[in-house]
N, C-alpha and C positions, 0 to 999 in steps of 0.2 A: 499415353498408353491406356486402351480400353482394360476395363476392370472387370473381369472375366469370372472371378470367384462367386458374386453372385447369381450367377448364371445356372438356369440346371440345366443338368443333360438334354440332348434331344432326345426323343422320346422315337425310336424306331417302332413303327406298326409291325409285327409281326401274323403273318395267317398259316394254315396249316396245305401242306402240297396237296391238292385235291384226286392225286396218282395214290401218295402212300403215309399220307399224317404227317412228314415230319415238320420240324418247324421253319418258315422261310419267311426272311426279314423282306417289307417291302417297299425299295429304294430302288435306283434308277441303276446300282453296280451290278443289281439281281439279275443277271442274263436271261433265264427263263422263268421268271414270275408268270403265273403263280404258282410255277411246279419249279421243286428244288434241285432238279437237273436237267440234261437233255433227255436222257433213259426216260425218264416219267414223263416229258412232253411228246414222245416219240409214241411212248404207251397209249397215251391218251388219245392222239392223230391218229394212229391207227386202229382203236375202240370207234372212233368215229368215221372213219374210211372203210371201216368192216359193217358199220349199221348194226353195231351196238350199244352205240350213243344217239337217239335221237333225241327232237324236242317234240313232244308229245300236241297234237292237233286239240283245238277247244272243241269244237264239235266235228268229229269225224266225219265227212261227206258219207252218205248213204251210198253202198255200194253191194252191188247184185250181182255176186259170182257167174248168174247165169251171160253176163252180156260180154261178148268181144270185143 
C-alpha cells in the first residue's frame, strides 16, 4: 500500500475569466477555460465577431483615403 500522507496536495493553477474576474481552476474538467462559463465565452466570440476585439497591426500600412 502507497503511503500517501506524505504527499501534498496538488497544487490547482487557478487564473482570472478574462470576460468578468472570477476565479477559474485550470484543469482539463474546466469546460471553457479560460472563461468560467459559456455566457463569458459567447460574450467574448461575439466582442470579436463584432470588431471590438482586434489585435492591433506593428506598423500600420500607409493608407490614403484619397485612393479606391
Amino acid at each position: 500500500m502507497k503511503n500517501t500522507s506524505n504527499s501534498a496536495p496538488e497544487k490547482i493553477t487557478e487564473i482570472a475569466c478574462p470576460q468578468c474576474g472570477k476565479s477559474v481552476p485550470w484543469k482539463e474538467e474546466q469546460r471553457y477555460r479560460p472563461f468560467c462559463s459559456k455566457r463569458c465565452q459567447m460574450i467574448d466570440f461575439g466582442d470579436w465577431a463584432n470588431e471590438r476585439n482586434t489585435i492591433p497591426l506593428e506598423d500600420p500600412p500607409d493608407w490614403d483615403e484619397t485612393q479606391d
